[in-house]
C-alpha positions in Angstrom: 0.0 0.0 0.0 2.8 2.9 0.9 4.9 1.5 -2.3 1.4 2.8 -4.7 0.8 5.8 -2.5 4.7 6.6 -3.4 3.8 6.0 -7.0 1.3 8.1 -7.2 2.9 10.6 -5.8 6.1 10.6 -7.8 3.3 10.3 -11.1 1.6 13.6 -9.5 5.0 15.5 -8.9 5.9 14.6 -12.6 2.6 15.7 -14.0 3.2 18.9 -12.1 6.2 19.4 -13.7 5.9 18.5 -17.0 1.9 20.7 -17.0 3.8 24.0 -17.2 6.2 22.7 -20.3 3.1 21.5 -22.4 0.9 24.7 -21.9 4.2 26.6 -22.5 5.2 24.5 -25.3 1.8 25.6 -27.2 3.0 29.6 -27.8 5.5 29.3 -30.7 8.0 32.3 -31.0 7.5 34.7 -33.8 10.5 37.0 -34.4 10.2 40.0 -36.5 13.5 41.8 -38.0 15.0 38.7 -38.9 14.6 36.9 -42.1 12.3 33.8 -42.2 13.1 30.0 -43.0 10.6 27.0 -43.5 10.9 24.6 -40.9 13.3 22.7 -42.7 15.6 26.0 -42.9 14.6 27.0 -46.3 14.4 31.2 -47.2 10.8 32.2 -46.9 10.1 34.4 -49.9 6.7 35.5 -50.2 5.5 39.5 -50.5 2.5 41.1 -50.7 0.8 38.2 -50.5 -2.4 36.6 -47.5 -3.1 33.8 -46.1 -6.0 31.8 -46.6 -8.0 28.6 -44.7 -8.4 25.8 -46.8 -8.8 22.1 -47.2 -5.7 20.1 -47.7 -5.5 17.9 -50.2 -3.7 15.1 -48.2 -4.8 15.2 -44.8 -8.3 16.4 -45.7 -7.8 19.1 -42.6 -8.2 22.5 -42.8 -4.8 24.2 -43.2 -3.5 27.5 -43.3 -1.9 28.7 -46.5 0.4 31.5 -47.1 0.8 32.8 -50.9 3.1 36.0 -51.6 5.6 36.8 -54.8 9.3 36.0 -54.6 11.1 38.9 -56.6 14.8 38.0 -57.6 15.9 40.7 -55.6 14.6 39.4 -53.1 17.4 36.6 -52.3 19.9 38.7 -53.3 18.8 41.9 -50.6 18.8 38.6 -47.9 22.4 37.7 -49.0 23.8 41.1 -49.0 21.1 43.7 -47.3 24.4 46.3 -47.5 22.8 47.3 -50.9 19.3 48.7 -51.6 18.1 46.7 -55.0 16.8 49.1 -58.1 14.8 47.1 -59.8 11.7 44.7 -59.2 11.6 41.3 -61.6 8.8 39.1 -60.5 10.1 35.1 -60.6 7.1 33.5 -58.6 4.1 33.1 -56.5 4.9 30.9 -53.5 2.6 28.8 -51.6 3.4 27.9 -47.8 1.2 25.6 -45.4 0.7 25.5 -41.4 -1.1 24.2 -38.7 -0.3 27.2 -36.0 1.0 30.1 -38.4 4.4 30.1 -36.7 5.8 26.7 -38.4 5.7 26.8 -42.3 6.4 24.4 -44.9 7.0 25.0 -48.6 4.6 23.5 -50.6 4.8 24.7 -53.8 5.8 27.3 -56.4 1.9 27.7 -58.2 2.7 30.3 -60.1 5.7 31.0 -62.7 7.0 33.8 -64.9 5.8 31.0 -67.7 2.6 31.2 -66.1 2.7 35.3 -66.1 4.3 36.3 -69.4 2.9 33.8 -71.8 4.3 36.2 -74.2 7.5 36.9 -72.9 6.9 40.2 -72.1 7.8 40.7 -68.3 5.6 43.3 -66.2 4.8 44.3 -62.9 3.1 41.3 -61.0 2.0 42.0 -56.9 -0.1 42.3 -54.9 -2.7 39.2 -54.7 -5.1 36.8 -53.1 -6.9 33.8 -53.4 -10.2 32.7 -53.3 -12.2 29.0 -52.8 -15.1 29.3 -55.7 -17.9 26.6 -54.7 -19.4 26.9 -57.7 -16.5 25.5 -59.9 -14.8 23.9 -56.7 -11.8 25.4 -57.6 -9.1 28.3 -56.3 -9.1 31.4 -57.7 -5.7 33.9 -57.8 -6.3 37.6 -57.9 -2.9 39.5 -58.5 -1.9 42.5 -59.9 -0.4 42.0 -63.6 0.6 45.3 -65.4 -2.0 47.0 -65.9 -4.8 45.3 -65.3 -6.2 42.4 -63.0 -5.1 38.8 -63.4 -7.4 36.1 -62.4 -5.5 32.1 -62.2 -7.4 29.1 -61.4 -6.0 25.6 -59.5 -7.7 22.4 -58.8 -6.3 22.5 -55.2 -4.5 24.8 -53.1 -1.2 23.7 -53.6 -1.1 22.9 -57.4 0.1 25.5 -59.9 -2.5 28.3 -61.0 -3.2 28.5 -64.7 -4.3 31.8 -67.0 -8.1 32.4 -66.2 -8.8 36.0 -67.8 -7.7 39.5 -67.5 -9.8 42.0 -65.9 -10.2 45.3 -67.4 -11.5 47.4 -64.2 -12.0 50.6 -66.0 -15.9 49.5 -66.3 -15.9 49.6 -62.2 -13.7 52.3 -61.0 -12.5 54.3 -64.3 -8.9 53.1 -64.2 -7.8 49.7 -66.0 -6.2 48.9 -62.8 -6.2 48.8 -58.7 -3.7 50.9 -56.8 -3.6 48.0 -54.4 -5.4 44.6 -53.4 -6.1 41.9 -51.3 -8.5 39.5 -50.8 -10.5 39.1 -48.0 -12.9 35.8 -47.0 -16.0 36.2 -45.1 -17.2 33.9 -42.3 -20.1 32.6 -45.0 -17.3 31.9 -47.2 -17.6 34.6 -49.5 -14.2 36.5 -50.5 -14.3 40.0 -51.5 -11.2 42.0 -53.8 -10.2 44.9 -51.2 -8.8 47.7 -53.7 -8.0 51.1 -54.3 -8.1 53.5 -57.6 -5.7 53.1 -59.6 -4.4 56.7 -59.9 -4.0 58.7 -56.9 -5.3 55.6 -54.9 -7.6 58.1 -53.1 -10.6 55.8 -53.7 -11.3 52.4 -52.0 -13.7 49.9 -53.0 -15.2 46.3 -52.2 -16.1 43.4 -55.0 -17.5 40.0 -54.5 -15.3 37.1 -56.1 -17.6 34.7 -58.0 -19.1 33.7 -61.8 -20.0 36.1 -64.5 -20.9 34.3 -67.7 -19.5 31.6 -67.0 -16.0 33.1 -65.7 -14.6 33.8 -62.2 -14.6 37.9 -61.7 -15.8 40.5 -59.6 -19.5 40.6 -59.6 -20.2 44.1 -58.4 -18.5 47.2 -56.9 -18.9 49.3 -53.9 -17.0 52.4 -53.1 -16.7 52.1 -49.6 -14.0 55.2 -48.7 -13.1 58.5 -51.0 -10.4 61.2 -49.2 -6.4 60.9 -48.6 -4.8 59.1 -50.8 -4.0 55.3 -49.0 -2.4 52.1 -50.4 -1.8 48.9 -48.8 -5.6 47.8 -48.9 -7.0 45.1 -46.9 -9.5 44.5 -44.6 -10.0 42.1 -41.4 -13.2 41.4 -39.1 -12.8 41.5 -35.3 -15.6 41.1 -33.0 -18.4 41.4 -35.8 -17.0 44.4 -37.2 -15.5 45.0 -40.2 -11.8 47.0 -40.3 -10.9 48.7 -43.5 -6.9 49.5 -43.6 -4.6 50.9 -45.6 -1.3 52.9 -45.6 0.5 56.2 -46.9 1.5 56.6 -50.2 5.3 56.2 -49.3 6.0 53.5 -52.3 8.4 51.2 -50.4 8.5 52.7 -47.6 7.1 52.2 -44.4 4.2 54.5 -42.5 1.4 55.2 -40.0 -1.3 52.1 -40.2 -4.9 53.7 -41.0 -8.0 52.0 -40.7 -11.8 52.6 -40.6 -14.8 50.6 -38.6 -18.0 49.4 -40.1 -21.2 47.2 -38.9 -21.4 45.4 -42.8 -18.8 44.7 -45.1 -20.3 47.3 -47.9 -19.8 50.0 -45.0 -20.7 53.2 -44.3 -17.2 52.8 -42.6 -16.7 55.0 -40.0 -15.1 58.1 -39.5 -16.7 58.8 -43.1 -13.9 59.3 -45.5 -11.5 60.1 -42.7 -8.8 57.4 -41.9 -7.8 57.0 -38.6 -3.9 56.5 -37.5 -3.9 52.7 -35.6 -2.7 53.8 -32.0 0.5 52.5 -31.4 2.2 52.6 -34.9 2.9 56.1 -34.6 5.9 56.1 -32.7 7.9 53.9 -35.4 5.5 53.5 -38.6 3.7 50.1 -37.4 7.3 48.3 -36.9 8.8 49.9 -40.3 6.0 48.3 -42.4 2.9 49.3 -44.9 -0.3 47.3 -44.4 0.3 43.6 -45.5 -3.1 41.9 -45.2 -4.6 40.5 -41.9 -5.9 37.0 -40.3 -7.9 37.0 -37.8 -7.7 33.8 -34.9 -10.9 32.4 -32.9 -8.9 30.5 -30.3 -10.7 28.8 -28.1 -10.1 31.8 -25.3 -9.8 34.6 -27.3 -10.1 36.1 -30.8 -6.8 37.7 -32.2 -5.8 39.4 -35.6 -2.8 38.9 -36.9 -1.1 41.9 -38.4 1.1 40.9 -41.1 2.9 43.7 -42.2 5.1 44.5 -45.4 8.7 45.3 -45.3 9.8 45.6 -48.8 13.5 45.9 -47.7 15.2 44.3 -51.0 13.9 48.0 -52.6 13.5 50.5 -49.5 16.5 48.5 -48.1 14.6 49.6 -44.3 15.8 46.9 -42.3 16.0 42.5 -42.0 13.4 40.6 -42.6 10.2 40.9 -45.1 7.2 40.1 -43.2 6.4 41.7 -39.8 3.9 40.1 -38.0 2.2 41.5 -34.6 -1.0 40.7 -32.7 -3.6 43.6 -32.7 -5.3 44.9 -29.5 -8.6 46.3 -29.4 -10.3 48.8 -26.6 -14.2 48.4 -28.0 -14.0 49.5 -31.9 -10.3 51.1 -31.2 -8.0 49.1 -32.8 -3.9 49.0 -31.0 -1.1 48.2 -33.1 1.5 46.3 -30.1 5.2 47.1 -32.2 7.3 43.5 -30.7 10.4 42.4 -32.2 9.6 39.2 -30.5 6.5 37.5 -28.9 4.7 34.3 -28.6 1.6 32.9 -30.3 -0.7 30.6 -29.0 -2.6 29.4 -32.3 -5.2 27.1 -30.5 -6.2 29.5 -27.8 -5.7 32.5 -29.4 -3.4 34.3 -26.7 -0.4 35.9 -27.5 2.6 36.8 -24.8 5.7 39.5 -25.2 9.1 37.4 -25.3 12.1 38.2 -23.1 13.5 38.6 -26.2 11.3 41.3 -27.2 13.5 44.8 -27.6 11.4 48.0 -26.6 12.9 50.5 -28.1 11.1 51.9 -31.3 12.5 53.3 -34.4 16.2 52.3 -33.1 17.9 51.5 -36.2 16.2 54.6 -37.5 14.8 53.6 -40.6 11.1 54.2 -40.0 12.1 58.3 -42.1 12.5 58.0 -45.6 13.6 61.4 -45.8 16.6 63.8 -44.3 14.9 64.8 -41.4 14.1 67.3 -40.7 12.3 67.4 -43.6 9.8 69.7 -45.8 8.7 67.2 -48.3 6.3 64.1 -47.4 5.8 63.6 -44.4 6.6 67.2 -43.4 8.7 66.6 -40.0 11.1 67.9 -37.5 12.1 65.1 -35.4 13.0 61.7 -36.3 9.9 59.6 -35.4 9.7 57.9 -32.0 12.8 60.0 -31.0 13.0 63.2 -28.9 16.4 65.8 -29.8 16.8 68.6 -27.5 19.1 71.3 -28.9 21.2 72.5 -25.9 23.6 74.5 -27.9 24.0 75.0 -31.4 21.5 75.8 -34.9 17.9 75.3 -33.9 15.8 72.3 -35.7 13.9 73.7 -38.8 12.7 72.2 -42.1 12.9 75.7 -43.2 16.5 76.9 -42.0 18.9 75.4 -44.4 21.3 75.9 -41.1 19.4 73.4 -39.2 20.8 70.3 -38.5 20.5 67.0 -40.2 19.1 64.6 -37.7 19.8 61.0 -39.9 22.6 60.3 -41.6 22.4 57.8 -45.2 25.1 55.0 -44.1 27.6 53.9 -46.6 27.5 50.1 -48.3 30.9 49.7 -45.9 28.5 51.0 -42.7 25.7 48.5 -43.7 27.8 46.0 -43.6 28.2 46.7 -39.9 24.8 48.4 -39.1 21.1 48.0 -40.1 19.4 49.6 -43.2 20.1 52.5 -45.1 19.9 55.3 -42.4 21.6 55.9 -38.7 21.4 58.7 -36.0 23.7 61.6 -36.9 24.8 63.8 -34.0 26.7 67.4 -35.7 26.3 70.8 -36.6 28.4 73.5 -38.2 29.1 75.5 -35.1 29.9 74.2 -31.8 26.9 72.1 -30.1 25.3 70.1 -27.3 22.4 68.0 -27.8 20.2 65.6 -25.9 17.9 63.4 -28.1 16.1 60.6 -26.0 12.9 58.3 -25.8 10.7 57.2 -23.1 9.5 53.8 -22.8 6.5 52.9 -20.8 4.1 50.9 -20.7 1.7 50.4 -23.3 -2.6 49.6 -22.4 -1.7 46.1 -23.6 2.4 45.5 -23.4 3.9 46.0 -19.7 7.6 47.2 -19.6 7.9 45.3 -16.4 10.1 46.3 -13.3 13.2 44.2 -14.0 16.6 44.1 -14.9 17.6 45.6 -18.8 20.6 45.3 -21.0 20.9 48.9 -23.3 23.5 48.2 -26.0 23.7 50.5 -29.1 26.2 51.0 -32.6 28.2 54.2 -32.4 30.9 55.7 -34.6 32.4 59.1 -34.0 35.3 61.7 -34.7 37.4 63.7 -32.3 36.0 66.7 -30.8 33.0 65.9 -28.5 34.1 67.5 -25.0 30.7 65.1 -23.6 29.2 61.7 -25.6 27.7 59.8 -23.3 25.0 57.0 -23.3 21.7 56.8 -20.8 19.3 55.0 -19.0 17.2 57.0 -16.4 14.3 55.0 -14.5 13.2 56.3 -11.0 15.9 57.9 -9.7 19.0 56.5 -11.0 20.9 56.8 -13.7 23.0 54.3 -15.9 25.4 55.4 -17.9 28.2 55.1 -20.5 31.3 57.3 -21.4 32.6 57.3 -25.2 35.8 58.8 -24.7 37.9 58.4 -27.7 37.0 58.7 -31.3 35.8 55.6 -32.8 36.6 55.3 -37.0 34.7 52.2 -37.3 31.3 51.1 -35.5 32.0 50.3 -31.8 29.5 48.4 -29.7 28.5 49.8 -26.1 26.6 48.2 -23.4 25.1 49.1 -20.5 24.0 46.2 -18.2 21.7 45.6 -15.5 19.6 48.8 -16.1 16.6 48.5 -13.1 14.0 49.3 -14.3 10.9 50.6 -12.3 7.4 51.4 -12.3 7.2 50.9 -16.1 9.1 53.3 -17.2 12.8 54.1 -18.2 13.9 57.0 -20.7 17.1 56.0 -22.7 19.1 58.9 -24.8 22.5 60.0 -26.2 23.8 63.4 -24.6 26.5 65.0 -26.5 28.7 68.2 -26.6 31.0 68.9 -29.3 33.3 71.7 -31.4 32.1 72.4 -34.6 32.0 69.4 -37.8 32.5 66.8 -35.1 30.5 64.4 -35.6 28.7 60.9 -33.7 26.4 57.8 -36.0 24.6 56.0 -33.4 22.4 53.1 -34.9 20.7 49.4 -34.1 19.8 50.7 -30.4 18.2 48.2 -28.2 16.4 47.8 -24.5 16.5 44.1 -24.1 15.4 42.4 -20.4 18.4 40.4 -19.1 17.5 36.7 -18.9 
């Protein structure tokens, strides 16, 4: 009798232990700035694409699938990101399968340039969806080719697409293309083309997917937003209601997300004609992305959307890493972008968790500006975004005052070969100076910056002549700090360790004091908590 009750209590100790592991071991890492593998360690190339719930063909299960265009540049930005890529030559549309949207395996390439220029004669090709027609039980591709709308049809999900029709939209909208598009699919199973006009892109309409004589097209058309011009299209459905979002027209570049709230998917989406900036992607243009498309999760403890945003780094060369993905929060209608470099996803349940991993500072390899900032030209701004500079001494900020100083610096190919992107922090002026330039971190209504030990480490390269260049981390009432005092001709790493941090907040900065001409880079800044 005391040998079982020892049993079972040994079984009940290890059950304890292990209960933890296996509700752990169900959030799966998702790691943004970085540039995606398969699960076998194959290079994930797929832009501007969605992802879609379907049947698969050989486990009869439904199955997530990814689609999104590989450019050539595209391998060669991943191989070498120390140079920003010029052109844009389509190759292939790639089609990715999952079971918990973290793991993904390549299934097949369903769409080739001999599928898209029967002719030989290459043009643009982005921008696309697809879509499960009952009615002919098969998949249909909507993608952007040259000037018009390309529709491809496959037997299955996986298998190659083949030349449907063209699409002429000038009939609908007045243009013979869309500005931009995604599909979107409807709990009833009905998908929708989400698109914008095709010049100016200030218009935004909705089109159900399904058969017109005896073709698969767009069945009708419903302008659903007219006002700022916005690209990056797509829509999701949270809670019953239908989000309409879109993006700046920054071409490659990065910008605020935008979206508008509606009752029924033909609208009226509300604020009429008046886009509203997604809280929490204004501090570092929604993680240095445009709109992507969305997915929205209904775990079994809570409903999530998926945020999958756009970095088309092989031709804004912005950063690592092509697809951005981030877990929405909502506050009623409000929608709240959460900007992680790293968090867990639970696909089952629906709940998502920030990763120790996760870096909180925003903007800090400072490519969310496309511009010399400050700048006078679109988007019309002072300070770099997320990022506070204090003159102290020195030419005033102006993006009027051709005295002002330049607040970004355009790195070398030799810096980004060290450092991140195409831009870093520059720290000079052409008379002698001080300057503070800083951001605070707190916490967010649905990420806590919790009371803990941090590790700041940053990228800084400098001449001779700063009198002060220091590095900081204020929280409470300490202060942690850093000295740079020699000049550094090549990118130097600094570190400081065991920051405490407490009652959610810390503010990090540079301070700086120099003679004239000197000048400091600072790039790939990062708050990390120590493990």
């Amino acid at each position: 009798m005391f040998e079982i009750a020892v049993y079972r209590f040994k079984l009940l100790i290890i059950c304890v232990l292990l209960f933890p592991v296996f509700i752990f071991g169900q959030f799966k890492n998702i790691q943004n700035d970085v540039f995606w593998n398969t699960k076998d360690g194959q290079p994930i190339y797929s832009q501007g694409g969605g992802i879609f719930k379907f049947t698969s063909p050989t486990t009869h299960k439904d199955t997530y699938y990814w689609y999104g265009a590989e450019y050539e540049e595209a391998s060669v930005y991943r191989q070498n990101p120390a140079v920003t890529l010029k052109t844009c030559t389509f190759k292939a549309i790639n089609c990715y399968s999952s079971t918990d949207l973290v793991n993904w395996t390549f299934e097949n390439t369903v769409f080739t340039t001999q599928n898209a220029f029967p002719d030989g004669k290459k043009t643009w090709v982005g921008r696309m969806g697809v879509a499960f027609v009952k009615e002919i039980n098969k998949y249909a591709l909507f993608v952007q080719h040259g000037s018009e709308v390309l529709i491809a049809l496959a037997n299955s999900p996986t298998s190659e697409f083949t030349w449907h029709q063209k699409i002429n939209m000038e009939p609908l909208i007045g243009t013979t293309n869309t500005g931009d598009q995604t599909v979107f699919t409807d709990d009833d199973g009905k998908s929708y083309l989400i698109y914008s006009y095709g010049k100016g892109r200030n218009k935004i309409y909705v089109s159900e997917i399904g058969i017109k004589d005896g073709k698969v097209n767009l069945l009708d058309c419903t302008k659903v937003f007219q006002g700022e011009s916005r690209e990056g299209n797509c829509m999701f459905k949270y809670q019953n209601k239908y989000y309409m979002a879109a993006s700046n027209i920054y071409g490659w570049d990065s910008s605020f997300a935008y979206y508008l709230v509606a009752d029924a998917i033909r609208g009226p989406y509300l604020p009429a004609n008046d886009m509203q900036i997604m809280k929490g992607s204004e501090e570092d243009y929604a993680h240095i992305t445009q709109t992507g498309f969305f997915y929205t999760i209904k775990g079994t403890k809570k409903e999530t959307v998926l945020y999958c945003g756009d970095r088309w780094a092989d031709f804004a060369g912005n950063g690592l890493g092509y697809n951005q993905w981030f877990p929405l929060s909502f506050k009623e209608n409000e929608a709240y972008f959460n900007s992680l470099s790293s968090w867990n996803l639970n696909e089952k349940t629906g709940e998502w968790q920030v990763e120790k991993d996760n870096n909180y500072i925003k903007n800090g390899s400072f490519e969310a500006d496309r511009n010399k900032i400050p700048s006078n030209f679109k988007p019309i701004q002072a300070q770099l975004l997320g990022w506070k500079t204090e003159v102290l001494q020195g030419n005033k900020i102006s993006t009027s005052d051709e005295n002002s100083p330049v607040l970004n610096y355009f790195n070398s190919e030799e810096d980004r070969k060290k450092v991140i992107g195409e831009k870093s922090l520059q720290i000079s002026d052409k008379v002698d100076f001080a300057r503070k330039i800083s951001q605070k971190i707190v916490d967010s209504p649905f990420v806590k910056l919790e009371d803990s030990r941090y590790t700041l480490t940053a990228k800084i390269k400098n001449t001779n002549g700063f009198s002060e260049l220091k590095l900081f981390a204020e929280s409470g009432s300490e202060t942690f700090s850093i000295a740079i005092k020699d000049s550094n001709v090549d990118w130097r790493i600094v570190t400081i360790p065991n920051i405490k941090i407490k009652k959610g907040e810390v503010q990090i900065g540079i301070l700086a004091a120099a003679k004239a001409n000197s000048v400091c880079l600072i790039d790939d800044i990062s708050l990390v908590k120590n493990r």
